[in-house]
C-alpha positions in Angstrom: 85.3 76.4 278.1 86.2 73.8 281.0 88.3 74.1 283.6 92.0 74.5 283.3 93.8 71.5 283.1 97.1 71.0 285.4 99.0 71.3 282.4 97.9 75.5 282.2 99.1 76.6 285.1 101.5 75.8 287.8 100.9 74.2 291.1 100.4 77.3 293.3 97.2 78.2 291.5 95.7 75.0 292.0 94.2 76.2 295.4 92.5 79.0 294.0 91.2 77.1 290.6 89.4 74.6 292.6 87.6 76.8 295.0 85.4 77.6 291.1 82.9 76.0 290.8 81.6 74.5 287.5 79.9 76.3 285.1 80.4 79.2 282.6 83.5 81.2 284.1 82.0 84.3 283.0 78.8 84.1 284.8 81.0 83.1 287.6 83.1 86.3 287.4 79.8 88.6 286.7 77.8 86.9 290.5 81.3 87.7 291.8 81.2 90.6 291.4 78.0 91.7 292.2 78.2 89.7 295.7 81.3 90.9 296.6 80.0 94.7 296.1 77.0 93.8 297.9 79.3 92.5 301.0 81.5 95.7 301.1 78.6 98.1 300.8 77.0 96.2 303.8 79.7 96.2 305.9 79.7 97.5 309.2 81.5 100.8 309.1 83.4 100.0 312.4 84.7 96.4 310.4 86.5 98.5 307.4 89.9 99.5 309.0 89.5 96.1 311.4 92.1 93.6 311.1 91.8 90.1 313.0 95.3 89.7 314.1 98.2 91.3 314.1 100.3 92.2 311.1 96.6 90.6 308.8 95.4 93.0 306.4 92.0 95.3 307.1 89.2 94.8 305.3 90.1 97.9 303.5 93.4 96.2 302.2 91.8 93.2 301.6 89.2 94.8 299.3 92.7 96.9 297.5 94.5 93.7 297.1 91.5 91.8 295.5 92.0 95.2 293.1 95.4 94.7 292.5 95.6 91.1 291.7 93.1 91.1 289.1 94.8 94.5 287.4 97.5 92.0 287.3 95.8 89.0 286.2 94.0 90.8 283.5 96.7 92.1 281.8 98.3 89.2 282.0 95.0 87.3 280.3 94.9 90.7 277.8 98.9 89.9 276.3 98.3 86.4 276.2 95.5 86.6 274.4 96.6 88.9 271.9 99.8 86.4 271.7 102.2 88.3 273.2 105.9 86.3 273.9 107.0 88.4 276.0 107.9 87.2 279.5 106.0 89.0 281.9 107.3 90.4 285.6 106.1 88.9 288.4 104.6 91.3 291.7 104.9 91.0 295.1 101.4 91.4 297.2 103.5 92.8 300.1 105.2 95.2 298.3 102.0 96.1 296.5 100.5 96.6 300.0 103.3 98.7 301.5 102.9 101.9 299.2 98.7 101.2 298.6 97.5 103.7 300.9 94.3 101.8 301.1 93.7 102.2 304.3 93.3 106.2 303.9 89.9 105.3 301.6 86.8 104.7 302.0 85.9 101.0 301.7 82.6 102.3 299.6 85.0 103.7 297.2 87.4 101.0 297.6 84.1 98.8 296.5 82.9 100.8 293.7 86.5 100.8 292.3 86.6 96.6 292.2 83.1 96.3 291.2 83.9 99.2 288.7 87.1 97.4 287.9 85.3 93.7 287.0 83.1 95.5 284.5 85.6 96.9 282.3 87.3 93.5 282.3 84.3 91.7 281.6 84.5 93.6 278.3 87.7 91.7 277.4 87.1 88.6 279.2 83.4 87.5 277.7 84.8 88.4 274.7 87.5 86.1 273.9 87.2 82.8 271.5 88.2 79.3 272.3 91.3 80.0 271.1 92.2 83.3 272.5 91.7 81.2 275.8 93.9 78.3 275.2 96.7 80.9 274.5 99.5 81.5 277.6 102.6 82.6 278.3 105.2 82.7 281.0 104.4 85.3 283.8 107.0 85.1 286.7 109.3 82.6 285.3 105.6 80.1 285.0 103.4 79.5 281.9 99.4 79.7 282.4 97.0 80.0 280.1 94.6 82.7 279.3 91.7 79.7 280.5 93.6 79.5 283.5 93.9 83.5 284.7 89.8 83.5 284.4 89.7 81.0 287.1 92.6 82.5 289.1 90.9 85.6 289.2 87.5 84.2 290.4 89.4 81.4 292.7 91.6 84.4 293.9 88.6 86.5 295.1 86.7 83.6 296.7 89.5 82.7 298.7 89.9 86.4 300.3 85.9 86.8 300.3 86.0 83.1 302.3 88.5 84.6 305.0 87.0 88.0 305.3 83.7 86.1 306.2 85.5 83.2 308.4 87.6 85.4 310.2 86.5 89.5 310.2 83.1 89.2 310.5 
């Protein structure tokens, strides 16, 4: 499967689609997930509650969010693939981040729960057909296709993985 066309997804996504490279999206997702583990169990332990400015997320957070968002994307990729109409709800990152308590873990467990995470999806995500993948729906008022949340989810994490590195460490 290539890369989603403009036509599956809206705008806003574009910026986290094209930081994928090219190649099979689900080798992509399986490095992924093994590097970013490999960068969160090598952290400095002094870096995991560090922020680099003011009202920026910690590492922890960061590592919580990256959690979060794919939940979010997955399930969204799981009921459009299994042709589900339903609209689904949008979710607000801040919201999500004011009640995650991340910062009262451990970013070891906060990394074995990601990379943990990614494996179980992997199960559902290597596994769908060509057409399976060209299903969507409408999630937050947008239509995207199931194609299109595999490469959000990568694009997603190698944008936060990009800034932890460009800016916390």
């Amino acid at each position: 499967m290539n890369k989603p066309g403009p036509e599956e997804y809206v705008p806003f996504y574009a910026t986290y689609i094209s930081k994928v490279g090219n190649g099979d999206i689900i080798k992509i997702l399986e490095e992924q997930m093994e590097s970013t583990y490999q960068l969160a169990k090598n952290m400095p332990a002094d870096k995991a509650g560090y922020a680099y400015a003011p009202g920026k997320w910690t590492i922890k957070e960061v590592w919580g969010h990256m959690a979060d968002t794919e939940r979010v994307m997955a399930y969204r990729a799981l009921r459009f693939a299994r042709n589900d109409s339903l609209e689904l709800q949008g979710f607000d990152q801040d919201d999500y981040m004011t009640y995650s308590r991340f910062n009262e873990r451990s970013l070891d467990d906060l990394a074995e729960e990601f990379k943990t995470l990614r494996q179980a999806n992997m199960y559902l995500l290597k596994n769908l057909n060509a057409e399976e993948k060209q299903r969507g729906g409408l999630a937050n008022g947008n239509y995207v296709t199931v194609n299109a949340l595999l490469y959000i989810i990568a694009g997603h994490e190698h944008h936060h993985i990009q800034i932890v590195k460009e800016r916390y460490l």
